[in-house]
Every structure is written in C-alpha cells, then in structure tokens.
MARTILUM-482384 format. One line per field, with one value per atom (N, C-alpha, C): residue in one letter; z, y, x. Coordinates in pm, 1 decimal, always signed. Layout:
<pts>
res [A|...]
Z [Z|...]
Y [Y|...]
X [X|...]
</pts>
This chain:
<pts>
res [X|X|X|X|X|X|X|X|X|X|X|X|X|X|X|X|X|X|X|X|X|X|X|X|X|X|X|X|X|X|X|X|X|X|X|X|X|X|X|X|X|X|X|X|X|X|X|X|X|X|X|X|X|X|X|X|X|X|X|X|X|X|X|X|X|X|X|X|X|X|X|X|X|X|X|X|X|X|X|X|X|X|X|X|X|X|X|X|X|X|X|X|X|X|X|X|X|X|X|X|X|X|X|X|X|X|X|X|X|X|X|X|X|X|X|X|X|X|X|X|X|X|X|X|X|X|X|X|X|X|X|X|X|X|X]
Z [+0.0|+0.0|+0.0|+4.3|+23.5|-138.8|-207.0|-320.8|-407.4|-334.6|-333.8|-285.1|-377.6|-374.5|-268.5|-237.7|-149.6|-2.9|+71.1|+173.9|+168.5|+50.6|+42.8|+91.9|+90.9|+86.1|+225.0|+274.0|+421.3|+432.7|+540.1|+562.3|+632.7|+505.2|+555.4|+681.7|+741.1|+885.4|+861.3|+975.1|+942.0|+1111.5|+1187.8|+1286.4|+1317.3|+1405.3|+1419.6|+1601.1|+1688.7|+1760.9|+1840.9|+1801.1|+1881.4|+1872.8|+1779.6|+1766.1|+1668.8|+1626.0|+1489.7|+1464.5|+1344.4|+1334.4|+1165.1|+1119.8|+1026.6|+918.2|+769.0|+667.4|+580.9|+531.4|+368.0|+282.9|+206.1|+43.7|-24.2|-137.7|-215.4|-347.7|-412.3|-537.1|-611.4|-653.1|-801.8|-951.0|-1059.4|-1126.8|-1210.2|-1209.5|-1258.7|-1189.4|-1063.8|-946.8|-1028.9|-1040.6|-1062.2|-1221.7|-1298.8|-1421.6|-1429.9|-1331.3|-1370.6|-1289.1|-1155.2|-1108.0|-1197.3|-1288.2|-1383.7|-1444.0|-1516.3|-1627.0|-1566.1|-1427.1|-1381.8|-1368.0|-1309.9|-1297.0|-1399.9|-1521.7|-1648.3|-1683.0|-1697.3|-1734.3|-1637.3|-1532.7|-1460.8|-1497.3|-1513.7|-1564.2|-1668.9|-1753.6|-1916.5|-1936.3|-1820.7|-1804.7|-1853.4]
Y [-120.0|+0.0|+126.0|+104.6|+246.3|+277.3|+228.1|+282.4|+387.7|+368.4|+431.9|+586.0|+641.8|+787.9|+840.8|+801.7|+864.1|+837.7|+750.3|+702.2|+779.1|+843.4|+947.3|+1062.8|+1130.3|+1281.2|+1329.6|+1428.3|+1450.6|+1433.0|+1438.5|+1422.0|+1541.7|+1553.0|+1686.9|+1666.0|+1803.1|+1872.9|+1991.5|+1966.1|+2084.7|+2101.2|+2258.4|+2271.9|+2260.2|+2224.4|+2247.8|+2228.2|+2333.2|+2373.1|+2336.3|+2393.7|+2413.3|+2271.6|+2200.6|+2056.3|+2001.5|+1971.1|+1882.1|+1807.0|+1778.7|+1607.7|+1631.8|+1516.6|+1446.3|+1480.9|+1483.0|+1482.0|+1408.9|+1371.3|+1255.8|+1344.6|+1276.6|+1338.2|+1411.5|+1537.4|+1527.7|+1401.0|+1411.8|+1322.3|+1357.4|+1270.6|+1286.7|+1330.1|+1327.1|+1452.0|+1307.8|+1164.7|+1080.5|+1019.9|+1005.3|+1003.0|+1084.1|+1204.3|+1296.3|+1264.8|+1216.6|+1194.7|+1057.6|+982.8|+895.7|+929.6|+974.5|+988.0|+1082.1|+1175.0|+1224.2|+1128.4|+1046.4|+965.1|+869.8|+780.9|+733.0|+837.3|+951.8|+1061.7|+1039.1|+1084.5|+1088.6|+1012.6|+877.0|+763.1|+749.6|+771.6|+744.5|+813.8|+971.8|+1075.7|+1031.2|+1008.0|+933.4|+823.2|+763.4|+639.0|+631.5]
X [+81.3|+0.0|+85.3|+182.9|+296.9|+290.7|+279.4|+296.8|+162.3|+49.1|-80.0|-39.7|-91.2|-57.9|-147.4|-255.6|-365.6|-306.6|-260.5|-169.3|-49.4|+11.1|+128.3|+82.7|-45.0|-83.8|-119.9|-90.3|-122.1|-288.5|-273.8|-471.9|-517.9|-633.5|-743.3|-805.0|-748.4|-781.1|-885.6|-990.7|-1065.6|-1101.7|-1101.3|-1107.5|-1262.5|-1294.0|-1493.1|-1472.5|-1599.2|-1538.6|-1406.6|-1309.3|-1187.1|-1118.4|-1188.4|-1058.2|-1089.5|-980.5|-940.9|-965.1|-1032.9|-1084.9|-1032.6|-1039.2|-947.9|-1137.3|-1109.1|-1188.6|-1172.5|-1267.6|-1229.8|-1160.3|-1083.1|-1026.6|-1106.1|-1139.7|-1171.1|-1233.0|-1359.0|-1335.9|-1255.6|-1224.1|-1116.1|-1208.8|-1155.3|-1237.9|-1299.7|-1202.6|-1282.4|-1418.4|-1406.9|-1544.8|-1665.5|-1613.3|-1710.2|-1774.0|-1702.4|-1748.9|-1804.4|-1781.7|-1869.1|-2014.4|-2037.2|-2144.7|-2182.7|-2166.2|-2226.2|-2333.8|-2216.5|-2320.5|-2405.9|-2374.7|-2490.1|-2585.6|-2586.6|-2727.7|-2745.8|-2701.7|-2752.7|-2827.6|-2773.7|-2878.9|-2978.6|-3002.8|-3098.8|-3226.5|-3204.2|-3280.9|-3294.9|-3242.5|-3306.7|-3383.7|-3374.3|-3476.2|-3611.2]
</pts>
C-alpha cells in the first residue's frame, strides 16, 4: 500500500469547535465523471 498515492498525501484537517478532526479526500475529477453519467442515465430512463 505504500505505493498508493492517497496514503502518500497529508490528511485533511478541518477545525470544528476548537478541535481537529481528520476529513475525507476530495473526489477525483474521474469520481465525478462517472457519477455524472450514472445521474444521467438514470434521468433518461
């Protein structure tokens, strides 16, 4: 797993009151293109 780039990248911190808790990643822009086209087809149904 060391070779997985996502395990390389620091991890999103976001403060909420007064302590730190850890956040998911961003999607990646391919995530996003595919939940595109499933919406898509669904709506075309």
């Amino acid at each position: 797993m060391n070779s997985n780039l996502v395990y390389k990248k620091e991890p999103r911190k976001e403060l909420l009151n007064d302590e730190t808790v850890l956040i998911s990643p961003r999607h990646s822009i391919d995530h996003n293109r595919v939940t595109s086209n499933i919406y898509y087809a669904f709506c075309t149904f």
